[in-house]
C-alpha positions in Angstrom: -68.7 75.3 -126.6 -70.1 77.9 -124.6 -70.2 82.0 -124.4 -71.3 84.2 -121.5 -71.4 88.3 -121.3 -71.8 87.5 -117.3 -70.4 90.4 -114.8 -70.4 88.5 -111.8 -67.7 88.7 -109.2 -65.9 85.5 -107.9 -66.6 83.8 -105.0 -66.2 82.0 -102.1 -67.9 78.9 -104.1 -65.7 79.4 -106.8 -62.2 79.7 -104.6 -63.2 76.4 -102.6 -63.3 74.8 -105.8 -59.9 76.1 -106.9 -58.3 74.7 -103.6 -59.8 71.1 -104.4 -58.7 71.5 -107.9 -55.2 71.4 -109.4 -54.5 75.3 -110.1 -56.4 76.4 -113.4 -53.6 77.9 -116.0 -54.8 81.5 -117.9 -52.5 82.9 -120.4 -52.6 86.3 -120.5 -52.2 87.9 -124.2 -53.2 91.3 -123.6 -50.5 94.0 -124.0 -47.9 94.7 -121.3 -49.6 98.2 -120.5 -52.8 96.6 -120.3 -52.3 92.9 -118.6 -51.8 93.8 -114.6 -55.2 94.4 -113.6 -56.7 91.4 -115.4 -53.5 89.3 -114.4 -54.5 90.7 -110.3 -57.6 89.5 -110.9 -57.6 86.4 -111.3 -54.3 85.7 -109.2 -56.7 86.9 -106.3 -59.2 84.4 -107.5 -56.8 81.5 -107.1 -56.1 81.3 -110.8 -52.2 80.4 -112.1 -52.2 83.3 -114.4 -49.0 84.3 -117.1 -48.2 87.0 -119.3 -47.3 86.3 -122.9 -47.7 89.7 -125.0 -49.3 89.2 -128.1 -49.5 92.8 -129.0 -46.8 95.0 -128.4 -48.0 98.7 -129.5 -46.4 100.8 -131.8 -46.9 104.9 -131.8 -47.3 106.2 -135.4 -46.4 109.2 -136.6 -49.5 111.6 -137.5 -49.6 112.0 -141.0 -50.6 115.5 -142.7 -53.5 114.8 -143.8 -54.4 113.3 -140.3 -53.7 116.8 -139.1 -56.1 118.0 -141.2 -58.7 115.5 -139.9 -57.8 116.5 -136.4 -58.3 120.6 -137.7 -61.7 119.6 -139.2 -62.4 117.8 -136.5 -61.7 121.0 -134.2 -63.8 123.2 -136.2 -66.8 121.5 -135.3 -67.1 119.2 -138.6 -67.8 116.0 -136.8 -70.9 114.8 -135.3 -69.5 112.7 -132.9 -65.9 111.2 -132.1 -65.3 107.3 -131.0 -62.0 106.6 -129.2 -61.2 102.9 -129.0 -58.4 102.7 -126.4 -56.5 104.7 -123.8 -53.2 104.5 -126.0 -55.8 106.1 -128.7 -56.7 108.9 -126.5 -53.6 109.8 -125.4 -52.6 110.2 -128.8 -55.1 111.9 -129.8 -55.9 114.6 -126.8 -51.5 115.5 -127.0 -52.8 116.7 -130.6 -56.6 117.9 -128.8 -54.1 120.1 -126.5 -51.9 121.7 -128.9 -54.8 122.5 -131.3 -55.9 124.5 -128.5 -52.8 126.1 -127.4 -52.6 127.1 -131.0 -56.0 128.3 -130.9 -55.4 130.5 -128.1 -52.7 132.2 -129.2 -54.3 132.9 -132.4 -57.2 134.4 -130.4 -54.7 136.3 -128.0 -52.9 138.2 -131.5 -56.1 139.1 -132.7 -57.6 141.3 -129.7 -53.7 142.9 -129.6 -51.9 140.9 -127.3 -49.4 140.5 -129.6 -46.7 142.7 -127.5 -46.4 140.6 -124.2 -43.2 139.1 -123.7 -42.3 135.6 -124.2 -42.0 134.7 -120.6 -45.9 135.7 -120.5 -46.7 134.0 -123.5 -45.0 130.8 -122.5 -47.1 130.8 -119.2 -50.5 131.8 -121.0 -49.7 128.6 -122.8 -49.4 126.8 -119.9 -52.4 127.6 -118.2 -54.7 126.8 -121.9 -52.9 123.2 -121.3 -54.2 123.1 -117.8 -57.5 124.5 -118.4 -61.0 122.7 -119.8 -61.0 121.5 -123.1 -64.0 121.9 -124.9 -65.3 119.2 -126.7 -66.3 120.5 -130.9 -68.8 116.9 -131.0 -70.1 113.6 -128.6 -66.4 111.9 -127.2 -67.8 108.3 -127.5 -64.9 106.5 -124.9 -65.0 102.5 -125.6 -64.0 101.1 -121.9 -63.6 102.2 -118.4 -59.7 103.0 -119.3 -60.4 104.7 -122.5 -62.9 107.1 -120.4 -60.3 107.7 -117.6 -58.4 109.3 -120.0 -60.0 111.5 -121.1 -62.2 112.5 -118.0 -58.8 113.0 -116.8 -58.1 115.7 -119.0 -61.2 117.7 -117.5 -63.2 118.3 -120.5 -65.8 121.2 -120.1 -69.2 119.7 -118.7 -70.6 122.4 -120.4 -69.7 121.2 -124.1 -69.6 117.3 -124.0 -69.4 114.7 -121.2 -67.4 111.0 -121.8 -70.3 108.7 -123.0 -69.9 105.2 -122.6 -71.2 102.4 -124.9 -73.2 99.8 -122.1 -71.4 97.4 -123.5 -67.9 98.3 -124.6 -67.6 96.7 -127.8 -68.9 98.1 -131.5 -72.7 96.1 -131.0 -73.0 98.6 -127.9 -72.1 101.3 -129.6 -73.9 101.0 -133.1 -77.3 100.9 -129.6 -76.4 104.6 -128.5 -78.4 107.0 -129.5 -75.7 109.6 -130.5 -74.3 106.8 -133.0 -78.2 105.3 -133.9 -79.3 108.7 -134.6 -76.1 109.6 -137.4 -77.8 109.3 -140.4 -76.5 109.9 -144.5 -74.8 113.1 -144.4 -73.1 112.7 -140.7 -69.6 112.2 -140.3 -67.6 110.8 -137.7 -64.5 110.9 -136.7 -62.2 107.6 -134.9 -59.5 107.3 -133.1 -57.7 104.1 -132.9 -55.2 101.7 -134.0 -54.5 100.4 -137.6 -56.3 97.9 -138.4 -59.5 96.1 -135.7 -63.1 95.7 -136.0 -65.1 97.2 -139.0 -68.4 96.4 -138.0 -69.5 100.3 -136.8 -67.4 101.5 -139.5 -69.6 99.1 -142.4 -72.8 99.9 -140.5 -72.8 102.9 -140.3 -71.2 103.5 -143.8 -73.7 101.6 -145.2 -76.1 104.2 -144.1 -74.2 106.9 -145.5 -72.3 108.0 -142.5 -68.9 109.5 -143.5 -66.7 108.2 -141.4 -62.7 109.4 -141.1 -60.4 107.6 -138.6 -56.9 108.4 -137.0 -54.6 105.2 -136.8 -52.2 106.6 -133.6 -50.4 103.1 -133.3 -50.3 99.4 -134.8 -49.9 95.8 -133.0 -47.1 94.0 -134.2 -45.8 90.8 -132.7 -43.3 91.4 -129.5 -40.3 90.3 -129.9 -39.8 88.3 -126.8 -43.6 86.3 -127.6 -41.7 83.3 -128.7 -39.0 82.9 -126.6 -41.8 84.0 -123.2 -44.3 81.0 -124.6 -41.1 78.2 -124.9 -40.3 78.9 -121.0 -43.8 78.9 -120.0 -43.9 75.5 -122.0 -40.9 74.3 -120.6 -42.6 75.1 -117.1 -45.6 73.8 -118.0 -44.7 70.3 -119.6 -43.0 69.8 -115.7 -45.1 70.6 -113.4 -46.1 67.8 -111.5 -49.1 69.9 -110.3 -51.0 71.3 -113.8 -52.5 68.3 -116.1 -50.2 68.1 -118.6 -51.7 67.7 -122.5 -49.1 65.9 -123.3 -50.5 62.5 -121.2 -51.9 59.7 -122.9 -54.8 60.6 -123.7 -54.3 64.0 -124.6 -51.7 62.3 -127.6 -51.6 58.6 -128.6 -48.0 57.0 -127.8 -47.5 55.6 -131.0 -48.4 57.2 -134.4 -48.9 53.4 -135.4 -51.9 52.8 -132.7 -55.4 52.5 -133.9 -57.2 54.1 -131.5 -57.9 58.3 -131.8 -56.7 59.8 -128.7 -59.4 61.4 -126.8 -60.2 65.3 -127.1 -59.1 67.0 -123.5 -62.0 68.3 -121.4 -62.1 72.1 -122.0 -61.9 73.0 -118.6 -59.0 71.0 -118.2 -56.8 73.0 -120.7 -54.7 76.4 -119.8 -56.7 79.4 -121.0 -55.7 81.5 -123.8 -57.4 84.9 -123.5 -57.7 86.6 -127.3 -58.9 90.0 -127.6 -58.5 90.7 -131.8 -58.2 89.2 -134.6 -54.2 90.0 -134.5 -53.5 88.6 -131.5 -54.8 85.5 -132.8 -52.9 85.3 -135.6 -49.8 85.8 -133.1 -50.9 83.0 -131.0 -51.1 80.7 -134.2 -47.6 81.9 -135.2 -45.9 81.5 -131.6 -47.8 77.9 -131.4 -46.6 76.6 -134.8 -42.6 78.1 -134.7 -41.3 75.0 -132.4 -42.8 73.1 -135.8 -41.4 74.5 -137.7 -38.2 75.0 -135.6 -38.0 71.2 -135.7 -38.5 70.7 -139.7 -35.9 73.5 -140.2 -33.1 71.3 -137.9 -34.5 68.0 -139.3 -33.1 66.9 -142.5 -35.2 64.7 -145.3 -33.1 62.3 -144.7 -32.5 61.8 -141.2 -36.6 62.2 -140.8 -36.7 59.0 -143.3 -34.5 56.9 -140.7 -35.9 58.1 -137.7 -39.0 60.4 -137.6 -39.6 63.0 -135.2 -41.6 62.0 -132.2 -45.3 64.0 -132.9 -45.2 64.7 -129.1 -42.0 66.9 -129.2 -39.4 69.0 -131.2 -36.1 68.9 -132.0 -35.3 71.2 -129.2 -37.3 68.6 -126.3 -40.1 71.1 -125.7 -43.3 69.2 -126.3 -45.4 70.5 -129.3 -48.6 72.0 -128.9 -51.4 72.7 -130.9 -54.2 75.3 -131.4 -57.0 72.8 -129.9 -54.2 71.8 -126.5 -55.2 75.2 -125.4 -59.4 76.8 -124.3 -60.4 80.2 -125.7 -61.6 83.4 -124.4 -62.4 85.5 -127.2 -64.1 89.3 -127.5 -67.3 89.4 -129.3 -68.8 87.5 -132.4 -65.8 88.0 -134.9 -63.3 85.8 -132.8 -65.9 83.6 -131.9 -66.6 82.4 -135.4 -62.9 82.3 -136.4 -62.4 80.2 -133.3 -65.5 77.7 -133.7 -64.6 77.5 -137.3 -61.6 75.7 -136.2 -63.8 73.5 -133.4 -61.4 75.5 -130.5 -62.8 75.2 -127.3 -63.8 78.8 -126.1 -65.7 80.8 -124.2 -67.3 83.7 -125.4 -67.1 87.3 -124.2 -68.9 91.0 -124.7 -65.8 92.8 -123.0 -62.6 92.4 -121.3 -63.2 93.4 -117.8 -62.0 90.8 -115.3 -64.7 90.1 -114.1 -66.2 88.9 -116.8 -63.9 86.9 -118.1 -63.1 84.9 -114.5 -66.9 84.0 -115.1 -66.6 83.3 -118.4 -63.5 80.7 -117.0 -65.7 79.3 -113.7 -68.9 78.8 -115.9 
């Protein structure tokens, strides 16, 4: 098993190769409103790259005391604020915006501009929307897409720029100086989605950091995950063109035979790319449903007389495992779940595509 944090861009070594080779196959798990670029990617690299959502993400409604997080937050009580994803920031800068709209108008009554009309009121409105927010602490953005967000929304150079983490995972982070320098007393403030990584959250807690966060959305399991993976698999198991884990020596043609079938070459098996904790746990579910698909349509009985092949379920698809399938994984958490089940993977520091094609061609 490997890992690599490498940036490197692909080349023309690395494309020869592919046209020699049959067509590596990447799975793309990553959201539906965050797959294309990475799924561009690698297409351009000669990759056979699909899309089966492990994460479909759900908006939650603010809660009141979130609001008053967000006010405390706008007052200036917060050090510093970390935004983990662009659905995150969006979220949270609709709330940043009418804060300040609110803020405005506040300020408007009290130097007697209570008497304009409501036309003119509606317009001032309109133009505190449009103009520079300022920033009440550090805006900590983790990624290239969280940051676009909110650099979009043309926050005032003169209060806070975006800062970026050099690596955009919680490790890089916890190395900034604006989060190294918090110390017992500090608060912070997070935007994200429920549930994730707790490793900045226990560090810095653990140094007396007070830390509140913001859930905006969960991950729950699309619907459609199950029903995608089964027509990919029925592709898959087909294709005269892809090495198929279902051969000989990827599963032993009797259960009676002796011999242990041997393990398949890591870089011979379709890539799964992971990005949390949860979509992990939605890959494991997805991969053992046509099991138990085919115990649920199996009686006792009928399994005594005449058990189910191990290759295949009642429906014909073939049944794979966790370990038919190669890893990419985000950071040390997923690593360690992954190796702790001897998965093949490859390890990676962040998800830009880049990174992860060399993580695949290492």
């Amino acid at each position: 098993m490997s890992s690599t944090s490498s940036h490197s861009k692909p080349t023309a070594r690395h494309k020869s190769a592919a046209s020699s080779a049959p067509t590596r196959v990447v799975i793309n798990t990553r959201p539906v409103e965050r797959a294309a670029p990475l799924t561009q990617y690698l297409q351009a690299a000669g990759l056979s790259v699909v899309e089966i959502p492990m994460l479909t993400l759900q908006p939650r409604p603010i809660t009141n005391a979130e609001m008053a997080l967000m006010r405390q937050w706008f007052a200036g009580d917060y050090q510093a604020l970390v935004i983990v994803s662009p659905t995150a920031a969006a979220a949270g800068l609709a709330v940043w915006q009418a804060l300040a709209r609110e803020h405005h108008g506040q300020h408007s009554e009290r130097n007697g501009d209570k008497q304009k009309n409501a036309s003119q009121n509606n317009e001032s409105q309109k133009t505190t929307e449009r103009q520079n927010l300022s920033a009440p602490s550090h805006l900590i953005a983790v990624g290239e897409a969280t940051a676009a967000v909110l650099n979009e929304a043309k926050i005032k150079a003169a209060s806070y720029h975006v800062l970026q983490p050099r690596v955009a995972n919680n490790e890089g982070m916890l190395a900034m100086p604006e989060i190294d320098s918090l110390q017992a007393g500090d608060k912070l403030l997070v935007w994200r989605g429920l549930g994730g990584r707790r490793l900045l959250v226990n560090t810095l807690q653990a140094r007396g950091v007070h830390i509140d966060s913001i859930a905006w959305y969960e991950r729950i399991m699309p619907h459609e995950a199950c029903r995608q993976y089964n027509q990919w698999l029925q592709q898959f198991s087909t294709a005269a063109s892809v090495p198929s884990p279902l051969s000989s020596e990827a599963i032993p043609a009797a259960p009676s035979t002796a011999q242990h079938p041997k393990p398949i070459p890591k870089q011979s098996k379709p890539v799964v790319i992971i990005s949390s904790a949860t979509a992990f746990e939605h890959w494991r579910q997805v991969i053992s449903q046509g099991k138990r698909q085919a115990n649920d349509e199996t009686s006792a009985e009928d399994t005594v007389k005449q058990p189910l092949a191990d290759s295949t379920g009642a429906d014909g698809l073939p049944k794979l495992k966790l370990s038919d399938f190669a890893y990419v994984v985000l950071g040390e958490r997923l690593a360690n779940m992954v190796a702790d089940e001897q998965l093949s993977y490859w390890r990676v520091e962040d998800l830009a595509p880049a990174t992860i094609l060399a993580a695949i061609s290492a």
